[in-house]
C-alpha positions in Angstrom: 1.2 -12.2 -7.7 -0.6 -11.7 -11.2 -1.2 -7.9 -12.2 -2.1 -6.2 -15.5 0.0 -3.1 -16.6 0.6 -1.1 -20.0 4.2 -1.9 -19.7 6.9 -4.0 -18.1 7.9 -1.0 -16.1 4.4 -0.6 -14.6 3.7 -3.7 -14.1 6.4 -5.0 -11.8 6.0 -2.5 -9.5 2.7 -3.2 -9.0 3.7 -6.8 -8.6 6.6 -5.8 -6.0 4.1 -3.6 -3.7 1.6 -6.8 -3.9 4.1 -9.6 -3.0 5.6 -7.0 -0.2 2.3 -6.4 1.4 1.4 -9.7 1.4 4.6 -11.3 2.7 4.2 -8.7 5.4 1.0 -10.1 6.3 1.8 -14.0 6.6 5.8 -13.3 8.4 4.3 -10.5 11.1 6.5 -12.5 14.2 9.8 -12.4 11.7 9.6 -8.9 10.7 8.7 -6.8 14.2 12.0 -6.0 14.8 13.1 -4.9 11.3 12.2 -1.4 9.3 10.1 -3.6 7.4 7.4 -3.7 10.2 6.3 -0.6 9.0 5.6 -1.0 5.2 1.7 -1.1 4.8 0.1 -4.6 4.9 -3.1 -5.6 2.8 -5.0 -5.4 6.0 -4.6 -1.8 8.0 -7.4 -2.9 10.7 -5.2 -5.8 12.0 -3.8 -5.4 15.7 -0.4 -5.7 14.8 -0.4 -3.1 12.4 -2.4 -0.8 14.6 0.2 -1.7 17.8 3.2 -0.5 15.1 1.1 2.8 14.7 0.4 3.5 18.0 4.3 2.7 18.4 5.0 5.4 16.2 2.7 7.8 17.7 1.1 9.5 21.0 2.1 10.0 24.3 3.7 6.8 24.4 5.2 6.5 21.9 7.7 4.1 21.8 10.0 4.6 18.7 12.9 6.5 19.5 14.4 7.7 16.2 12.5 10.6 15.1 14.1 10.0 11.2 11.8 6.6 12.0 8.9 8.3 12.6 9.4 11.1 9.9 10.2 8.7 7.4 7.2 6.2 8.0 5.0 8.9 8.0 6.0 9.9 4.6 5.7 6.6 3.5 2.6 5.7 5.1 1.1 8.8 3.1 2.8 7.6 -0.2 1.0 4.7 0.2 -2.2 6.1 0.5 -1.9 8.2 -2.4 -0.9 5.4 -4.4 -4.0 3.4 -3.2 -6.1 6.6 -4.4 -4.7 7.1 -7.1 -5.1 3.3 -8.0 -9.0 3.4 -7.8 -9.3 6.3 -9.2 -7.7 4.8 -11.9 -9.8 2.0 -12.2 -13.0 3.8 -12.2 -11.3 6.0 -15.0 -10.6 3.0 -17.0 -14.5 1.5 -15.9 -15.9 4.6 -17.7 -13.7 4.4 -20.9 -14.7 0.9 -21.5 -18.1 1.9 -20.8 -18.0 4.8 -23.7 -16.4 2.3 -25.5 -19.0 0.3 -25.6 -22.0 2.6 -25.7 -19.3 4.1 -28.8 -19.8 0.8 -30.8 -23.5 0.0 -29.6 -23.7 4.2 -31.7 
């Protein structure tokens, strides 16, 4: 996993959330039956993911610890605040090196 960060202590975060998602994504069989089923993969359109969701949710749901279900909700929503928050980052960052340059072209 390769990332760019201000510091050491941004940075391997980053990295850790990366090399999570992704090892989520290649050892789906290994992981169904652990908590780590539920951390986010790269790709939220794939069956398996969406079979852990519906797990988690509906009429039949099929998770029986409501701490579970609580708990991955919270993370779930975590996560997608972190992925906003990430892009709206980078277009942030897209726009300062955009006056940046328009400063020096001045």
């Amino acid at each position: 996993m390769t990332t760019t960060g201000f510091s050491f202590i941004d940075s391997y975060q980053v990295v850790a959330r990366k090399a999570l998602r992704y090892l989520y994504q290649i050892y789906v069989e290994p992981i169904a039956h652990t908590p780590m089923r539920f951390f986010p993969p790269l790709d939220g359109n794939r069956r398996a993911w969406r079979a852990h969701m519906e797990a988690l949710q509906g009429q039949e749901a099929q998770e029986d610890s409501p701490t579970m279900v609580h708990l991955t909700t919270y993370l779930l929503a975590l996560d997608e605040q972190y992925d906003r928050q990430a892009l709206e980052l980078r277009i942030c960052l897209r726009r300062v090196e955009e006056a940046e340059i328009f400063t020096r072209m001045l």
